[in-house]
C-alpha positions as CSV (number, residue, x, y, z in Angstrom):
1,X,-17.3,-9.9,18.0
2,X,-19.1,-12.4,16.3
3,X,-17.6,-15.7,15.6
4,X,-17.3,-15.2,11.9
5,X,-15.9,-11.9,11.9
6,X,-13.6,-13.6,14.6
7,X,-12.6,-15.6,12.2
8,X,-11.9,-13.3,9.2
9,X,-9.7,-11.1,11.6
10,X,-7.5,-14.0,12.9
11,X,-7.0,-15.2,9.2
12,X,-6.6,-12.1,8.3
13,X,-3.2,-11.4,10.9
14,X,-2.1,-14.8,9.7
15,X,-1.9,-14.9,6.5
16,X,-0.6,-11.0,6.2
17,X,2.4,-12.7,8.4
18,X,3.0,-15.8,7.3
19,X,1.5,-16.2,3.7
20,X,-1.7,-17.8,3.1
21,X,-0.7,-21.4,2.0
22,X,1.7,-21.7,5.4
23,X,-1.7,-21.2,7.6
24,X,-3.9,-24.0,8.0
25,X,-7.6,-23.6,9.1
26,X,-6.7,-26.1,12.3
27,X,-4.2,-22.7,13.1
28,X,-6.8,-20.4,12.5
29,X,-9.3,-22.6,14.6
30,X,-6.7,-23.5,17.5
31,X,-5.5,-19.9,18.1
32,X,-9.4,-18.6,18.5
33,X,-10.5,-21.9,20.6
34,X,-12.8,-23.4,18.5
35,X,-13.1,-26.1,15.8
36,X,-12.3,-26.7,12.4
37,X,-15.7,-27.7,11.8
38,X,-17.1,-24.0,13.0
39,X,-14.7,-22.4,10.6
40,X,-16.6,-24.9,7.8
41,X,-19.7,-23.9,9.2
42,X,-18.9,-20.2,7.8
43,X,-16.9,-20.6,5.1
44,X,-17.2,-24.0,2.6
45,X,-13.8,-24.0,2.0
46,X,-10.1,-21.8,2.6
47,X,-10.8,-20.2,-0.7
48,X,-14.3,-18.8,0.8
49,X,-12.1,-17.9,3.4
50,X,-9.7,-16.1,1.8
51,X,-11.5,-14.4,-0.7
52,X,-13.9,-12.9,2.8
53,X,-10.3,-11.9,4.2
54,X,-9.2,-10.2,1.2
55,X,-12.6,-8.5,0.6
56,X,-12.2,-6.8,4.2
57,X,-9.2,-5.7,4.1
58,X,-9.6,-3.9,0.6
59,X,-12.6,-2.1,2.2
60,X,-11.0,-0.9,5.3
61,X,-8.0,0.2,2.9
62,X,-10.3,2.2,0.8
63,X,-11.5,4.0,3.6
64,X,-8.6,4.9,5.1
65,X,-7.4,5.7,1.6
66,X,-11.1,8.3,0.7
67,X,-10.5,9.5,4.4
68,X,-6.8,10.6,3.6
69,X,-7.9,11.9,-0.1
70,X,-10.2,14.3,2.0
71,X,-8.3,15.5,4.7
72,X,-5.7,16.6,1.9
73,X,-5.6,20.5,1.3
74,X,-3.6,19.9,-2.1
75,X,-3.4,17.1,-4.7
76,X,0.0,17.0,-3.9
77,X,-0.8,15.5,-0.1
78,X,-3.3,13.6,-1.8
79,X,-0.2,11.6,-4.0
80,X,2.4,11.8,-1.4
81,X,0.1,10.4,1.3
82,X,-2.0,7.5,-0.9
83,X,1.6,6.3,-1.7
84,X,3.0,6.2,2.0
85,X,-0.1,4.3,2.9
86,X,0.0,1.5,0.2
87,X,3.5,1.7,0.8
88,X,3.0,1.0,4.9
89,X,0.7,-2.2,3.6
90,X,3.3,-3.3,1.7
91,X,5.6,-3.3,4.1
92,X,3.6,-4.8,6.5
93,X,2.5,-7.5,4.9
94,X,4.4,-10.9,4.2
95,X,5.3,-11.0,0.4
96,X,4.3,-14.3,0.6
97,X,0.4,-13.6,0.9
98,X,0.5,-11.7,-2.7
99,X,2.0,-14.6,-4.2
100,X,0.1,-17.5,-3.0
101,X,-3.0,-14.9,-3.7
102,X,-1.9,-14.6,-7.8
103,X,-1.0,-18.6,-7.9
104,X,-3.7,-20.2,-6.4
105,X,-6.4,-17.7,-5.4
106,X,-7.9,-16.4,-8.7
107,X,-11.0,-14.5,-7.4
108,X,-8.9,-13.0,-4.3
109,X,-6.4,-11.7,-6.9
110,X,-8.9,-10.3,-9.4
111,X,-10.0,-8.4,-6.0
112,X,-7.0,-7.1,-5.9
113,X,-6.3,-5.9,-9.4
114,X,-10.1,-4.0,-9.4
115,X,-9.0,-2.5,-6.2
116,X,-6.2,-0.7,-7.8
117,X,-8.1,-0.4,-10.6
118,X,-10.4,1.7,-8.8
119,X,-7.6,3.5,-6.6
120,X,-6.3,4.8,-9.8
121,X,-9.5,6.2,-11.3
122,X,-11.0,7.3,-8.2
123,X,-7.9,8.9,-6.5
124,X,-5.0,9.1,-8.2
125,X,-6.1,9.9,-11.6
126,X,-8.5,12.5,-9.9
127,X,-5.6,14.2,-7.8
128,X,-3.5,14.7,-10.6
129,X,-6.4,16.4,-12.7
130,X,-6.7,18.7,-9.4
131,X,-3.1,19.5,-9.6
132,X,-2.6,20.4,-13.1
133,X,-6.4,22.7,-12.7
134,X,-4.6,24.6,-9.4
135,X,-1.3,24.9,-11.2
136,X,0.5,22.4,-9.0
137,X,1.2,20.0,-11.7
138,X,2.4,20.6,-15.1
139,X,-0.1,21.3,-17.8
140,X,1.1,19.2,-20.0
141,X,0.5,16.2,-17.0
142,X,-1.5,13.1,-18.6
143,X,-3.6,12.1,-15.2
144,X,-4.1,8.2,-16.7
145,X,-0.3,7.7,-18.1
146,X,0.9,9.5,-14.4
147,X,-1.5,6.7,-12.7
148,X,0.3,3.6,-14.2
149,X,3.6,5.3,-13.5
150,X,2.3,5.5,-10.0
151,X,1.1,1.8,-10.3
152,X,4.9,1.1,-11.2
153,X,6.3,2.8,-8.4
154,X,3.9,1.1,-5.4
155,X,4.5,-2.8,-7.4
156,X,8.1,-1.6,-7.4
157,X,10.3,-3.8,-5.1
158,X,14.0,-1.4,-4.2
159,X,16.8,-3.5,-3.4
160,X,17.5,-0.8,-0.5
161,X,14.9,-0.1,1.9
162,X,15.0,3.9,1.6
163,X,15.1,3.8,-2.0
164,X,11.5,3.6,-2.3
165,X,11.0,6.6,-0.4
166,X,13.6,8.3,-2.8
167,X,12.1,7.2,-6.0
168,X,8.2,8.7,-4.8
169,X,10.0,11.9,-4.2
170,X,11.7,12.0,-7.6
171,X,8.1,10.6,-9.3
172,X,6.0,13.7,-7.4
173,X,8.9,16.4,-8.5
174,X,8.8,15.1,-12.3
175,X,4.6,16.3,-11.9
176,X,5.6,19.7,-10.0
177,X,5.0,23.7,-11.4
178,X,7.5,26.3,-9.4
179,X,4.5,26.7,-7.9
180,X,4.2,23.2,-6.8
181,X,8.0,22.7,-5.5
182,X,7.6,25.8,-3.2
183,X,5.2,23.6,-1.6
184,X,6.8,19.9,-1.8
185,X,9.8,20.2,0.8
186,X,9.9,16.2,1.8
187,X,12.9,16.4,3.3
188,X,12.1,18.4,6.4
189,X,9.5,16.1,7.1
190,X,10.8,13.9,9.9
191,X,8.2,11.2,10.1
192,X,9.3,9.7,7.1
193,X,12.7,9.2,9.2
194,X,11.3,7.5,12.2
195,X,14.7,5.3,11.9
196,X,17.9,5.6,10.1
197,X,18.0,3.0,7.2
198,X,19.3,-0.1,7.3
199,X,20.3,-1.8,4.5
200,X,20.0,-5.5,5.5
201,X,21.7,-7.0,2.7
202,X,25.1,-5.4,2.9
203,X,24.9,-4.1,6.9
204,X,25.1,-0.3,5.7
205,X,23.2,2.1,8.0
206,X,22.8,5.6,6.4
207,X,22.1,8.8,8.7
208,X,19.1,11.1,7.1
209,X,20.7,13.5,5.9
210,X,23.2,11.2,4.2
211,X,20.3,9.4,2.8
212,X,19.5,12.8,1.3
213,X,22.8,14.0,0.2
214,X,23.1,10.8,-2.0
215,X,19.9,12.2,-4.1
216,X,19.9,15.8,-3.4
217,X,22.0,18.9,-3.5
């Protein structure tokens, strides 16, 4: 790999788990073996550095994202799926690098905002249009008001850490025909379950179907 790209992708994994202003470029240069200088040689300053980091990993989100828009069969996937994945960013990522990217990173966050900008128009807003045409959505569904709704939801930060997952159910089944919720049957889908929540705050640990029975009938 060449050195700069080296250098992108070690940044990268630092500043998604630490925060961007915690990471020093004499981290970044010690952990790959080289100097601070070489990391100058590349990029004039951190914020070169950072805007290169952000600018990556927005492009291999999008793919992932266009790849999962079409592999879907129904605009319902489509919604349910986009919203796991920005959701599994989220998660992995420490909260710290989105706020020191909107206080001291201007062109990084303006990255950002046309990102989801874009993931609105080009997916979101799209896949609900779909849904209402194949009579999985409501007719009367707005596809732009639906995609700030959606915005909403992924920005969103639950106090609990299922409730997210609750809360996109509840968002797709406010968009759903009959037609639509003969198809939408999230809770006998196990991989959302891959662990029983824990809520950290308070020590509670809630079985599946318990999660479900709070929400459900």
């Amino acid at each position: 790999m060449h050195t700069r790209n080296r250098i992108i992708s070690k940044a990268s994994e630092f500043y998604g788990s630490l925060g961007i202003n915690a990471v020093r470029n004499d981290d970044i240069a010690s952990s790959l073996g080289i100097s601070k200088a070489t990391i100058y040689k590349h990029f004039e300053s951190k914020e070169c550095l950072v805007n290169r980091v952000v600018e990556s990993q927005l492009a291999r989100h999008f793919d992932q994202l266009s790849r999962i828009r079409s592999q879907a069969t129904t605009a319902i996937q489509v919604v349910d799926q986009v919203s796991d994945y920005m959701m599994q960013i989220k998660n992995e990522t420490n909260m710290n690098f989105y706020r020191d990217v909107k206080r001291s990173y201007d062109s990084a966050s303006r990255m950002i905002s046309d990102f989801m900008c874009d993931l609105q128009e080009l997916i979101i807003q799209p896949a609900v249009k779909t849904g209402v045409r194949d009579g999985y959505f409501r007719s009367d569904t707005r596809e732009v008001f639906v995609s700030e709704m959606w915005l909403a939801l992924i920005e969103w930060q639950p106090a609990k850490p299922g409730d997210w997952v609750y809360a996109k159910r509840h968002f797709i089944r406010g968009l759903l025909t009959d037609k639509g919720r003969s198809l939408y049957h999230p809770v006998n889908r196990p991989e959302e379950w891959a662990s029983v929540m824990i809520d950290k705050k308070n020590g509670q640990e809630y079985a599946h179907d318990e999660c479900d029975s709070r929400y459900y009938d």
